[in-house]
C-alpha positions in Angstrom: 39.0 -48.5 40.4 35.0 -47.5 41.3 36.0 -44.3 42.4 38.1 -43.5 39.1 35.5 -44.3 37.1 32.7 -42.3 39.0 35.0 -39.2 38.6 35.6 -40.0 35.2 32.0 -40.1 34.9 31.0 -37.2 36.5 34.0 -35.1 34.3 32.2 -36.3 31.5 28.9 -34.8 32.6 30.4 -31.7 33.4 32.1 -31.7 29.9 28.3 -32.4 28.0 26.5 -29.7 30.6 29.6 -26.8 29.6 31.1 -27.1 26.4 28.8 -29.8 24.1 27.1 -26.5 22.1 24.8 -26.2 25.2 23.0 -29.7 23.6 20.5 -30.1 26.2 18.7 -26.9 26.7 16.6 -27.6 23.5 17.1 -24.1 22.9 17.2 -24.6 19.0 13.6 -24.1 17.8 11.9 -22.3 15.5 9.0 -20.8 17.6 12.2 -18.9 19.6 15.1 -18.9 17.4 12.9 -16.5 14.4 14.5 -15.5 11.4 15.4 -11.7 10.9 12.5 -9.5 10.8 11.2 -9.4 7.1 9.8 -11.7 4.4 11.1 -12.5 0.5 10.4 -9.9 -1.6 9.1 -12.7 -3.6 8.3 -16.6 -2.8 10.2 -19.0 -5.0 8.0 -22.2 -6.4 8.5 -25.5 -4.3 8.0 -29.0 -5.1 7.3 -31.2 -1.8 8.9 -34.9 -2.5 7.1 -37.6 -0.7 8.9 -41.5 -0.8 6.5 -43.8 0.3 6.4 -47.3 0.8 3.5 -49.4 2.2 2.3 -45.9 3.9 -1.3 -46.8 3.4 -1.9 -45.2 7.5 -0.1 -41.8 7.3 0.0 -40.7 3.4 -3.6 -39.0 3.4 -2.4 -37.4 6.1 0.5 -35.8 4.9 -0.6 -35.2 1.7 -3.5 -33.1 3.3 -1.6 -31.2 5.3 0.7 -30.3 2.9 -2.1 -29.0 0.4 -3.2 -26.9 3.6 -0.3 -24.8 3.4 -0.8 -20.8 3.6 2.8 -20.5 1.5 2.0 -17.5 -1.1 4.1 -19.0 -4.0 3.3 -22.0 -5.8 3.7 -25.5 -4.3 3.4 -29.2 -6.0 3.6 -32.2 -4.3 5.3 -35.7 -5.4 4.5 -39.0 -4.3 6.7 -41.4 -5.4 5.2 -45.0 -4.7 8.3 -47.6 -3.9 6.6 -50.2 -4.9 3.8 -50.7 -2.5 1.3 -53.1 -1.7 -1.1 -51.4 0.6 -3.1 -48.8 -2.0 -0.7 -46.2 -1.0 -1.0 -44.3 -4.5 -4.6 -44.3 -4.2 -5.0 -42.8 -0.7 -2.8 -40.2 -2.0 -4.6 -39.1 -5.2 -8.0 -39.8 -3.2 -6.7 -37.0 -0.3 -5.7 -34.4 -3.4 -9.4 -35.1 -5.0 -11.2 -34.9 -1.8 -9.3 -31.2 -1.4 -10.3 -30.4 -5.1 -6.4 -29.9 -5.7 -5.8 -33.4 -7.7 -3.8 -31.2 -10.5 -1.1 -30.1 -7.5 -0.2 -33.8 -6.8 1.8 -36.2 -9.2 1.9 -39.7 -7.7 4.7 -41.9 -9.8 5.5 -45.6 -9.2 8.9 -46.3 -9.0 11.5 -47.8 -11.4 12.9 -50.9 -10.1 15.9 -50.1 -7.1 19.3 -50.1 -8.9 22.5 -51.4 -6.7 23.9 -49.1 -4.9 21.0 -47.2 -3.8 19.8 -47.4 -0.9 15.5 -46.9 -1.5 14.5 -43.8 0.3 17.2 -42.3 -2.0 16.0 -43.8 -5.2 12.8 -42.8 -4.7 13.7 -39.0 -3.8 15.7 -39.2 -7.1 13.0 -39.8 -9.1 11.2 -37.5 -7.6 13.7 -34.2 -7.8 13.9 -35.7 -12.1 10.1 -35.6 -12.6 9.4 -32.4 -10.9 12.1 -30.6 -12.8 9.4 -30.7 -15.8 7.0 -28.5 -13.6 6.0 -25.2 -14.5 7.3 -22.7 -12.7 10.6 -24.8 -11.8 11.2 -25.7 -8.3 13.9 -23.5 -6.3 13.8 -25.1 -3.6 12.9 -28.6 -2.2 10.8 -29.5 0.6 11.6 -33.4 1.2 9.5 -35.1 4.5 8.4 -38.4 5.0 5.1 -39.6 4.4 4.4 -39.9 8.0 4.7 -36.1 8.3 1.8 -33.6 9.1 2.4 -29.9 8.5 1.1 -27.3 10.5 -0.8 -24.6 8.0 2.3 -22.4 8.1 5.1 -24.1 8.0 6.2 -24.0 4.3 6.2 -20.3 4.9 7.9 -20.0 7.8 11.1 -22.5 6.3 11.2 -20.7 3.4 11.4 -17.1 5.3 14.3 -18.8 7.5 16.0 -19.8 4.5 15.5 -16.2 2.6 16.4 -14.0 5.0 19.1 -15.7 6.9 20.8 -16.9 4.0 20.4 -20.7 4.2 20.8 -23.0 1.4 19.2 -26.1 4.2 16.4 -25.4 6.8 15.4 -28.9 8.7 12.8 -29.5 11.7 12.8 -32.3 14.2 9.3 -33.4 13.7 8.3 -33.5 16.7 7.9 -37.2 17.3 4.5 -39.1 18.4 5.1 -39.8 22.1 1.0 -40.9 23.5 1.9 -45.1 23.9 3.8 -46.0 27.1 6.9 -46.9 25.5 6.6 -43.8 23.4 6.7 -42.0 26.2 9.2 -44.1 28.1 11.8 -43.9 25.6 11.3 -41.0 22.7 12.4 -38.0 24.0 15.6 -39.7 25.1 16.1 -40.7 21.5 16.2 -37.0 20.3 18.1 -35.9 23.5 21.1 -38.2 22.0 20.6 -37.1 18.5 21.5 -33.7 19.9 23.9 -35.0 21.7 26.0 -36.0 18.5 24.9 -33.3 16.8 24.2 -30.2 18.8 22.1 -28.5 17.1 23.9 -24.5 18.1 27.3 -26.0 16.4 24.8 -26.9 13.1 23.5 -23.6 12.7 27.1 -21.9 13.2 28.3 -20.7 9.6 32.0 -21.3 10.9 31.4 -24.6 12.7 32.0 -27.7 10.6 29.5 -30.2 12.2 26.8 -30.6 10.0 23.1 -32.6 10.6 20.0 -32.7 9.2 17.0 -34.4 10.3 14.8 -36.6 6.9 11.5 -35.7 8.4 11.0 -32.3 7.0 14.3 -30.6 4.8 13.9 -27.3 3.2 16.9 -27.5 0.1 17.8 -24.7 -2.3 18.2 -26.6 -5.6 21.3 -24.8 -7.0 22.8 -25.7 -4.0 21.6 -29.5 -3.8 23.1 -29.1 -7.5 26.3 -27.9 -6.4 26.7 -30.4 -3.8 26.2 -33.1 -6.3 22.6 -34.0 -6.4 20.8 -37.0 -4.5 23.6 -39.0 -5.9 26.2 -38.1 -3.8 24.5 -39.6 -1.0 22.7 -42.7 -2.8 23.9 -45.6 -0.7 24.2 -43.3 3.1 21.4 -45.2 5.6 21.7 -41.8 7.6 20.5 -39.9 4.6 19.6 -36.4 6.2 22.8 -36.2 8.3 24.7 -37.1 4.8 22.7 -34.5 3.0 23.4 -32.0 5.5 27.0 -32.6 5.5 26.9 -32.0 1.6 24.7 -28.8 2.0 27.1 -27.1 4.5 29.6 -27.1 1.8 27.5 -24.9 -0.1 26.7 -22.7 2.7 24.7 -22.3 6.1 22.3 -24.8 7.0 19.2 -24.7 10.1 18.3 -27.2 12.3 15.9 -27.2 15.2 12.5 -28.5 17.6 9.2 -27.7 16.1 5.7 -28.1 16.6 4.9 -27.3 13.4 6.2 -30.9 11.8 5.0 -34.0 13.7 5.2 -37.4 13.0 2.0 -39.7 13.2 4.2 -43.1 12.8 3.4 -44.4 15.4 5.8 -47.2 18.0 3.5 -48.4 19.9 5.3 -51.4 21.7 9.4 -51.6 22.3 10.3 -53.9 19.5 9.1 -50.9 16.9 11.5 -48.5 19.0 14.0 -51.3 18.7 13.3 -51.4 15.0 13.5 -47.7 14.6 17.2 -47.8 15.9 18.6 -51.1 15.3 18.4 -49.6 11.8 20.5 -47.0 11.5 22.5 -47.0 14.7 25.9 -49.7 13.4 26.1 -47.0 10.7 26.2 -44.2 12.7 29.8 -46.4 13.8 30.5 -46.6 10.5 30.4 -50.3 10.5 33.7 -50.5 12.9 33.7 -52.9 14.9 36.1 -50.9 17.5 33.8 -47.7 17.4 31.4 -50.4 18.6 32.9 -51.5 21.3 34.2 -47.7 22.6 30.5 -46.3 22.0 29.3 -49.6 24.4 31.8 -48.7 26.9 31.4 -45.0 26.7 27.8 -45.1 27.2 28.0 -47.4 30.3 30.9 -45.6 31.7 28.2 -42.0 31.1 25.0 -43.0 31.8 24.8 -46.8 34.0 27.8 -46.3 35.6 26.6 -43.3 38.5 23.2 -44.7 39.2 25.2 -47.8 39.9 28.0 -46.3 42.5 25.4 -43.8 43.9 23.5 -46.6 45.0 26.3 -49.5 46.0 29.4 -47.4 46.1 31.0 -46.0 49.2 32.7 -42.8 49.9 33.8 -40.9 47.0 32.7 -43.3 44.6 29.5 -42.9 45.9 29.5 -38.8 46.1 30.6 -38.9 42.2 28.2 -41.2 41.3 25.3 -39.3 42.6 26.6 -36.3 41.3 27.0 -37.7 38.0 23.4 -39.5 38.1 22.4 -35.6 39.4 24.0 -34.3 36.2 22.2 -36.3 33.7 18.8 -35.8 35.3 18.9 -32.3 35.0 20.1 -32.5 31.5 17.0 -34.7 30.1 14.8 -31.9 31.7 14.4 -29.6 29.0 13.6 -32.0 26.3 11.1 -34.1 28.9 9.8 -30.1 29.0 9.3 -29.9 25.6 7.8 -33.6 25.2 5.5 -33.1 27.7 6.3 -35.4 29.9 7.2 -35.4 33.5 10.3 -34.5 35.3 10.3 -37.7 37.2 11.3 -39.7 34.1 14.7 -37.7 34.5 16.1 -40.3 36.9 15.7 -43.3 34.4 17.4 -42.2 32.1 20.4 -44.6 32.7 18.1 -47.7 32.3 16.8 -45.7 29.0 20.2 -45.4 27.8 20.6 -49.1 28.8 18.1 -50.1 26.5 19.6 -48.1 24.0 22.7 -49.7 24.2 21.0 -53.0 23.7 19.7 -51.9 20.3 22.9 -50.3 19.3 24.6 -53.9 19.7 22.1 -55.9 18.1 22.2 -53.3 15.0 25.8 -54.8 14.9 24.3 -58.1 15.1 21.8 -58.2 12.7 24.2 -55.9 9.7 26.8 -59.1 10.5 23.9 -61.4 9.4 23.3 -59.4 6.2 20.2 -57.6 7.5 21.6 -53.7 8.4 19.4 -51.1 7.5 16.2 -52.9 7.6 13.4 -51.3 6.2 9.9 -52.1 4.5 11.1 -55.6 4.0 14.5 -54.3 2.6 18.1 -54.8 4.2 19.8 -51.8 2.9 23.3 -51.3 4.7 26.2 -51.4 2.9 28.4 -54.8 2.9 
Protein backbone atom coordinates (compact mmCIF):
# COMPACT_ATOMS: atom_id res chain seq x y z
CA UNK A 1 0.00 0.00 0.00
CA UNK A 2 3.04 2.80 0.94
CA UNK A 3 4.77 1.86 -2.02
CA UNK A 4 1.57 2.35 -4.32
CA UNK A 5 1.00 5.48 -3.15
CA UNK A 6 4.69 6.81 -3.26
CA UNK A 7 4.55 5.91 -7.03
CA UNK A 8 1.35 7.31 -7.45
CA UNK A 9 2.89 10.31 -5.92
CA UNK A 10 5.80 10.56 -7.73
CA UNK A 11 3.57 10.03 -11.28
CA UNK A 12 1.86 12.87 -10.18
CA UNK A 13 4.92 15.01 -9.95
CA UNK A 14 6.18 13.90 -13.09
CA UNK A 15 2.69 14.71 -14.65
CA UNK A 16 2.80 18.72 -12.97
CA UNK A 17 6.79 19.06 -14.00
CA UNK A 18 5.78 17.73 -18.09
CA UNK A 19 2.48 18.51 -19.13
CA UNK A 20 0.79 21.19 -16.41
CA UNK A 21 1.55 24.31 -19.15
CA UNK A 22 5.05 24.27 -17.72
CA UNK A 23 3.22 26.00 -14.33
CA UNK A 24 6.29 26.20 -12.34
CA UNK A 25 8.91 27.91 -14.33
CA UNK A 26 7.26 31.38 -13.63
CA UNK A 27 8.13 31.99 -17.12
CA UNK A 28 4.94 34.20 -17.66
CA UNK A 29 5.94 37.80 -16.90
CA UNK A 30 5.81 40.86 -18.42
CA UNK A 31 9.54 42.05 -18.08
CA UNK A 32 10.28 38.72 -20.50
CA UNK A 33 7.15 37.80 -22.25
CA UNK A 34 7.01 41.78 -24.18
CA UNK A 35 4.38 42.50 -26.47
CA UNK A 36 5.24 42.84 -30.29
CA UNK A 37 7.55 45.53 -31.16
CA UNK A 38 5.43 48.79 -31.55
CA UNK A 39 3.10 51.14 -29.71
CA UNK A 40 -0.87 52.34 -30.46
CA UNK A 41 -1.02 54.61 -32.94
CA UNK A 42 -3.07 56.37 -30.44
CA UNK A 43 -3.80 55.77 -26.52
CA UNK A 44 -7.35 55.20 -25.64
CA UNK A 45 -8.71 57.13 -22.36
CA UNK A 46 -8.81 54.90 -19.10
CA UNK A 47 -10.69 55.10 -15.99
CA UNK A 48 -8.74 53.31 -12.98
CA UNK A 49 -11.66 51.85 -10.51
CA UNK A 50 -10.61 51.58 -6.98
CA UNK A 51 -13.25 49.63 -4.26
CA UNK A 52 -12.28 50.37 -1.05
CA UNK A 53 -13.33 49.51 2.30
CA UNK A 54 -11.69 50.53 5.62
CA UNK A 55 -8.35 51.01 3.43
CA UNK A 56 -7.32 53.97 5.57
CA UNK A 57 -3.32 52.23 5.36
CA UNK A 58 -2.89 51.58 1.57
CA UNK A 59 -5.30 54.08 -0.36
CA UNK A 60 -2.89 57.19 -0.47
CA UNK A 61 -0.68 54.86 -1.71
CA UNK A 62 -2.40 53.65 -4.62
CA UNK A 63 -3.96 56.58 -5.40
CA UNK A 64 -0.41 58.21 -5.69
CA UNK A 65 0.96 55.87 -7.68
CA UNK A 66 -1.64 55.74 -9.98
CA UNK A 67 -1.55 59.65 -10.61
CA UNK A 68 2.28 58.94 -11.23
CA UNK A 69 1.62 57.19 -14.31
CA UNK A 70 3.77 58.21 -17.63
CA UNK A 71 0.55 56.69 -19.86
CA UNK A 72 0.25 59.43 -22.81
CA UNK A 73 -3.64 59.27 -23.02
CA UNK A 74 -5.91 60.48 -20.46
CA UNK A 75 -6.46 58.64 -17.24
CA UNK A 76 -9.22 59.22 -14.22
CA UNK A 77 -9.36 57.49 -11.22
CA UNK A 78 -12.45 56.20 -9.11
CA UNK A 79 -12.70 55.57 -5.61
CA UNK A 80 -15.65 54.16 -4.61
CA UNK A 81 -15.86 54.23 -0.66
CA UNK A 82 -17.92 50.89 0.60
CA UNK A 83 -19.04 52.29 3.35
CA UNK A 84 -16.01 52.95 5.51
CA UNK A 85 -15.18 53.92 8.79
CA UNK A 86 -11.51 54.67 8.82
CA UNK A 87 -11.41 58.24 6.70
CA UNK A 88 -10.67 56.30 3.70
CA UNK A 89 -12.37 58.97 1.26
CA UNK A 90 -10.39 61.58 2.81
CA UNK A 91 -6.88 60.04 2.50
CA UNK A 92 -7.88 59.56 -1.01
CA UNK A 93 -8.93 63.14 -2.07
CA UNK A 94 -6.04 64.48 0.39
CA UNK A 95 -3.28 62.14 -1.89
CA UNK A 96 -4.97 63.75 -5.36
CA UNK A 97 -4.61 67.48 -3.66
CA UNK A 98 -1.30 66.94 -2.38
CA UNK A 99 -0.31 65.91 -6.21
CA UNK A 100 -2.21 69.06 -7.48
CA UNK A 101 -4.39 66.45 -9.61
CA UNK A 102 -7.73 66.63 -7.22
CA UNK A 103 -9.90 67.19 -10.62
CA UNK A 104 -8.49 63.46 -11.98
CA UNK A 105 -10.01 61.68 -8.92
CA UNK A 106 -13.83 61.12 -8.18
CA UNK A 107 -14.26 59.49 -4.75
CA UNK A 108 -18.14 58.26 -4.42
CA UNK A 109 -19.66 56.62 -1.35
CA UNK A 110 -21.55 53.74 -2.03
CA UNK A 111 -25.23 52.91 -2.29
CA UNK A 112 -26.34 50.51 0.14
CA UNK A 113 -25.22 46.49 -1.00
CA UNK A 114 -28.22 44.93 -2.75
CA UNK A 115 -28.70 40.91 -2.37
CA UNK A 116 -27.04 39.12 -4.55
CA UNK A 117 -23.97 41.02 -4.80
CA UNK A 118 -21.33 40.16 -3.42
CA UNK A 119 -19.41 43.92 -2.28
CA UNK A 120 -16.19 44.21 -4.19
CA UNK A 121 -18.63 43.79 -7.13
CA UNK A 122 -21.08 46.35 -6.17
CA UNK A 123 -18.72 48.76 -5.56
CA UNK A 124 -16.83 48.16 -9.16
CA UNK A 125 -20.40 48.60 -10.51
CA UNK A 126 -20.84 51.78 -9.42
CA UNK A 127 -17.81 52.68 -10.36
CA UNK A 128 -17.77 51.47 -14.27
CA UNK A 129 -21.83 53.63 -14.14
CA UNK A 130 -20.23 56.92 -12.80
CA UNK A 131 -17.20 56.97 -14.93
CA UNK A 132 -19.21 56.34 -18.11
CA UNK A 133 -20.20 60.29 -17.71
CA UNK A 134 -16.36 61.21 -18.13
CA UNK A 135 -15.18 63.15 -20.86
CA UNK A 136 -13.41 61.44 -23.14
CA UNK A 137 -15.20 57.99 -22.37
CA UNK A 138 -13.29 55.26 -20.94
CA UNK A 139 -12.14 52.26 -23.48
CA UNK A 140 -10.72 50.50 -21.36
CA UNK A 141 -10.70 49.71 -17.60
CA UNK A 142 -8.03 49.44 -15.33
CA UNK A 143 -9.66 47.76 -11.99
CA UNK A 144 -6.85 47.08 -8.88
CA UNK A 145 -7.35 46.99 -5.36
CA UNK A 146 -6.62 49.75 -3.15
CA UNK A 147 -3.72 48.05 -1.69
CA UNK A 148 -2.03 48.29 -5.18
CA UNK A 149 1.12 50.47 -5.97
CA UNK A 150 1.96 51.04 -9.62
CA UNK A 151 5.25 51.32 -10.92
CA UNK A 152 5.42 54.82 -13.14
CA UNK A 153 4.91 52.78 -16.28
CA UNK A 154 2.75 50.35 -15.90
CA UNK A 155 -0.51 51.78 -17.40
CA UNK A 156 1.49 52.08 -20.49
CA UNK A 157 2.98 49.06 -20.77
CA UNK A 158 -0.78 47.01 -20.18
CA UNK A 159 -2.32 49.03 -22.49
CA UNK A 160 0.56 48.34 -25.31
CA UNK A 161 0.08 44.50 -24.40
CA UNK A 162 -3.35 44.80 -24.98
CA UNK A 163 -3.02 46.97 -28.39
CA UNK A 164 -0.78 45.20 -30.12
CA UNK A 165 -1.34 41.67 -29.18
CA UNK A 166 -4.92 41.90 -29.54
CA UNK A 167 -6.18 41.43 -26.02
CA UNK A 168 -9.57 42.37 -24.81
CA UNK A 169 -7.88 41.38 -20.74
CA UNK A 170 -4.34 42.10 -19.58
CA UNK A 171 -3.89 41.10 -15.63
CA UNK A 172 -0.62 41.12 -13.39
CA UNK A 173 0.06 39.11 -10.33
CA UNK A 174 1.00 41.94 -8.01
CA UNK A 175 3.69 40.86 -6.76
CA UNK A 176 2.70 40.12 -3.24
CA UNK A 177 4.40 41.73 0.04
CA UNK A 178 6.66 38.90 1.35
CA UNK A 179 9.18 41.04 4.33
CA UNK A 180 7.30 39.35 7.76
CA UNK A 181 8.39 35.79 8.57
CA UNK A 182 5.19 34.16 7.78
CA UNK A 183 5.12 36.23 4.58
CA UNK A 184 7.96 34.77 3.69
CA UNK A 185 7.26 31.29 4.99
CA UNK A 186 4.21 30.88 3.17
CA UNK A 187 3.55 33.55 0.12
CA UNK A 188 5.24 32.45 -2.64
CA UNK A 189 3.75 28.99 -2.18
CA UNK A 190 0.38 30.57 -2.39
CA UNK A 191 0.94 31.94 -5.98
CA UNK A 192 2.97 28.72 -6.87
CA UNK A 193 -0.68 26.85 -6.45
CA UNK A 194 -2.53 29.60 -8.09
CA UNK A 195 -0.49 28.64 -11.06
CA UNK A 196 -0.85 25.47 -10.50
CA UNK A 197 -4.74 25.62 -11.23
CA UNK A 198 -4.37 28.02 -13.54
CA UNK A 199 -1.15 27.92 -15.51
CA UNK A 200 -0.65 30.83 -16.58
CA UNK A 201 0.91 29.57 -20.59
CA UNK A 202 -2.70 27.77 -21.08
CA UNK A 203 -4.31 31.46 -20.12
CA UNK A 204 -2.58 33.29 -22.58
CA UNK A 205 -3.24 30.54 -25.45
CA UNK A 206 -6.00 32.04 -27.83
CA UNK A 207 -7.12 28.21 -28.43
CA UNK A 208 -6.94 27.06 -24.89
CA UNK A 209 -10.15 27.28 -22.85
CA UNK A 210 -8.73 27.77 -19.24
CA UNK A 211 -9.23 31.14 -18.33
CA UNK A 212 -7.85 33.34 -14.97
CA UNK A 213 -7.41 36.47 -13.96
CA UNK A 214 -5.83 37.85 -11.02
CA UNK A 215 -8.26 41.28 -9.05
CA UNK A 216 -5.12 43.08 -8.13
CA UNK A 217 -4.46 44.83 -11.28
CA UNK A 218 -7.01 43.98 -14.63
CA UNK A 219 -6.61 45.86 -17.87
CA UNK A 220 -10.50 45.41 -19.56
CA UNK A 221 -11.56 46.65 -23.04
CA UNK A 222 -15.06 48.08 -22.32
CA UNK A 223 -16.88 46.79 -25.44
CA UNK A 224 -15.79 43.63 -24.55
CA UNK A 225 -16.66 43.76 -20.64
CA UNK A 226 -20.02 44.90 -22.47
CA UNK A 227 -20.25 42.04 -24.62
CA UNK A 228 -19.60 39.66 -21.90
CA UNK A 229 -22.39 41.07 -19.91
CA UNK A 230 -21.00 43.72 -17.74
CA UNK A 231 -19.97 43.50 -13.89
CA UNK A 232 -23.34 41.83 -13.56
CA UNK A 233 -22.62 38.68 -14.85
CA UNK A 234 -20.29 38.03 -12.19
CA UNK A 235 -22.06 39.93 -9.17
CA UNK A 236 -22.43 37.22 -6.58
CA UNK A 237 -18.68 35.13 -7.81
CA UNK A 238 -16.20 35.38 -4.40
CA UNK A 239 -13.33 34.56 -7.03
CA UNK A 240 -14.26 37.61 -8.98
CA UNK A 241 -11.09 37.98 -11.28
CA UNK A 242 -11.02 34.26 -12.28
CA UNK A 243 -14.96 34.78 -13.12
CA UNK A 244 -14.17 37.90 -15.01
CA UNK A 245 -11.52 36.29 -16.88
CA UNK A 246 -13.63 33.42 -17.74
CA UNK A 247 -16.24 35.93 -19.25
CA UNK A 248 -13.49 37.96 -21.08
CA UNK A 249 -12.01 34.87 -22.96
CA UNK A 250 -15.33 34.66 -24.58
CA UNK A 251 -14.77 37.75 -26.15
CA UNK A 252 -11.25 37.11 -27.08
CA UNK A 253 -7.55 36.67 -25.81
CA UNK A 254 -6.82 37.53 -22.40
CA UNK A 255 -2.84 38.04 -20.52
CA UNK A 256 -1.85 36.97 -17.41
CA UNK A 257 1.54 36.99 -15.79
CA UNK A 258 4.40 37.96 -12.66
CA UNK A 259 5.33 41.54 -12.48
CA UNK A 260 7.21 43.88 -10.63
CA UNK A 261 5.52 46.64 -11.79
CA UNK A 262 2.12 45.95 -9.52
CA UNK A 263 2.84 45.15 -5.74
CA UNK A 264 0.76 44.79 -3.00
CA UNK A 265 1.47 46.72 0.32
CA UNK A 266 -1.38 44.67 2.33
CA UNK A 267 0.43 43.47 4.45
CA UNK A 268 -0.04 39.52 6.65
CA UNK A 269 1.99 39.94 9.03
CA UNK A 270 1.25 36.90 11.43
CA UNK A 271 -0.42 33.34 10.11
CA UNK A 272 -4.01 33.94 11.12
CA UNK A 273 -4.09 37.03 8.27
CA UNK A 274 -2.66 34.33 5.74
CA UNK A 275 -5.32 32.07 7.21
CA UNK A 276 -7.79 34.76 6.63
CA UNK A 277 -6.64 35.54 3.17
CA UNK A 278 -7.51 31.91 2.07
CA UNK A 279 -10.07 30.57 4.31
CA UNK A 280 -11.96 33.10 2.16
CA UNK A 281 -12.13 32.17 -0.97
CA UNK A 282 -10.70 28.69 -1.04
CA UNK A 283 -14.50 26.35 -0.35
CA UNK A 284 -15.40 28.33 -3.45
CA UNK A 285 -12.74 27.53 -5.43
CA UNK A 286 -14.65 23.69 -4.66
CA UNK A 287 -17.61 25.08 -5.62
CA UNK A 288 -19.21 24.52 -2.25
CA UNK A 289 -19.02 20.44 -2.83
CA UNK A 290 -18.56 18.79 -0.26
CA UNK A 291 -16.99 15.76 -2.28
CA UNK A 292 -14.49 18.17 -4.17
CA UNK A 293 -13.58 18.80 -0.62
CA UNK A 294 -12.77 15.74 0.45
CA UNK A 295 -10.78 14.68 -3.15
CA UNK A 296 -8.84 18.14 -3.03
CA UNK A 297 -7.77 17.05 0.97
CA UNK A 298 -6.81 13.76 -0.20
CA UNK A 299 -5.14 14.84 -3.38
CA UNK A 300 -3.01 17.29 -1.79
CA UNK A 301 -1.76 14.84 0.94
CA UNK A 302 -1.37 12.07 -1.46
CA UNK A 303 1.11 15.17 -3.71
CA UNK A 304 2.70 17.03 -1.37
CA UNK A 305 2.87 15.15 2.61
CA UNK A 306 2.77 11.97 1.41
CA UNK A 307 6.83 11.70 -0.08
CA UNK A 308 8.47 13.65 2.69
CA UNK A 309 6.71 11.14 4.75
CA UNK A 310 7.90 7.65 3.01
CA UNK A 311 11.34 9.21 2.17
CA UNK A 312 11.88 9.50 5.67
CA UNK A 313 10.00 6.23 7.30
CA UNK A 314 9.47 4.17 4.28
CA UNK A 315 11.63 1.35 3.13
CA UNK A 316 12.63 0.12 -0.19
CA UNK A 317 10.82 1.41 -3.00
CA UNK A 318 8.41 3.25 -1.03
CA UNK A 319 11.17 5.06 0.24
CA UNK A 320 13.12 5.59 -3.33
CA UNK A 321 9.65 7.13 -4.68
CA UNK A 322 9.09 9.15 -1.92
CA UNK A 323 12.35 10.96 -2.08
CA UNK A 324 11.98 11.25 -5.60
CA UNK A 325 8.71 12.65 -5.30
CA UNK A 326 9.76 15.07 -2.31
CA UNK A 327 12.98 15.80 -5.04
CA UNK A 328 10.29 16.72 -7.60
CA UNK A 329 8.40 19.27 -5.73
CA UNK A 330 11.53 21.02 -4.40
CA UNK A 331 12.82 21.78 -7.61
CA UNK A 332 9.42 22.89 -8.75
CA UNK A 333 8.98 25.71 -5.90
CA UNK A 334 12.47 26.95 -7.12
CA UNK A 335 11.68 29.36 -9.67
CA UNK A 336 9.00 31.17 -7.91
CA UNK A 337 11.27 31.14 -4.37
CA UNK A 338 13.69 32.81 -7.37
CA UNK A 339 11.48 35.34 -8.15
CA UNK A 340 10.29 36.07 -4.46
CA UNK A 341 13.57 36.39 -3.38
CA UNK A 342 13.83 34.03 -1.11
CA UNK A 343 16.07 31.11 -0.61
CA UNK A 344 16.28 27.85 -2.11
CA UNK A 345 16.36 26.08 1.08
CA UNK A 346 12.65 26.87 1.74
CA UNK A 347 12.16 24.36 -1.24
CA UNK A 348 12.13 21.30 1.04
CA UNK A 349 9.21 22.62 3.27
CA UNK A 350 7.07 22.84 1.02
CA UNK A 351 5.00 19.82 2.09
CA UNK A 352 4.50 21.21 5.68
CA UNK A 353 3.50 24.59 3.58
CA UNK A 354 1.08 22.72 1.67
CA UNK A 355 -0.04 21.15 5.07
CA UNK A 356 -0.97 24.36 6.40
CA UNK A 357 -2.69 25.09 3.36
CA UNK A 358 -4.74 22.23 3.58
CA UNK A 359 -5.73 23.29 7.10
CA UNK A 360 -7.16 26.48 5.83
CA UNK A 361 -8.80 25.03 2.85
CA UNK A 362 -10.95 22.78 5.46
CA UNK A 363 -11.77 25.31 7.79
CA UNK A 364 -13.03 27.56 4.76
CA UNK A 365 -15.52 24.56 4.65
CA UNK A 366 -16.05 25.02 8.19
CA UNK A 367 -16.63 28.43 8.67
CA UNK A 368 -19.08 28.79 4.94
CA UNK A 369 -21.17 25.76 6.93
CA UNK A 370 -21.54 28.25 9.84
CA UNK A 371 -22.82 31.03 7.55
CA UNK A 372 -19.60 32.92 7.53
CA UNK A 373 -17.90 32.02 3.73
CA UNK A 374 -16.32 34.72 2.10
CA UNK A 375 -15.52 36.80 4.98
CA UNK A 376 -14.48 40.06 4.34
CA UNK A 377 -14.38 43.66 6.01
CA UNK A 378 -16.88 42.42 8.54
CA UNK A 379 -19.04 40.89 5.68
CA UNK A 380 -19.82 37.05 5.03
CA UNK A 381 -20.30 37.04 1.44
CA UNK A 382 -20.48 33.37 -0.03
CA UNK A 383 -23.32 32.21 -1.52
CA UNK A 384 -25.82 29.90 0.67
Amino acid sequence: MLTAIAVLSLVIWIVLLVARGGFWQAQERDDRDSPATGAPDAWPAVVAVIPARNEAASIAQTVSSLLRQDYRGSVRIVVVDDHSEDGTAALARDAARAMGAAERLTVLRGEPLPAGWTGKLWAVRQGIEAAHATDPPPAWWLLTDAAIEHAPDNLRQLVTRAIVDRRVMVSLMAKLRCDAWFERALIPAFVLFFQMLYPFSWVNRRDHPMAAAAGGCMLVQEEALRAAGGIEAIRDEIIDDCALGARMKTQGAIWLGLTNRARSVRPYDNLGEIHRMVARTAYAQLHYSPWLLCGTIVSLLVTFVAPPLLALFGSGLARVAGALGWAAMTFAYLPMLRFYGRSRWWGPCLPVIAALYTAFTLDSALQHWRGRGGMWKGRAQARR
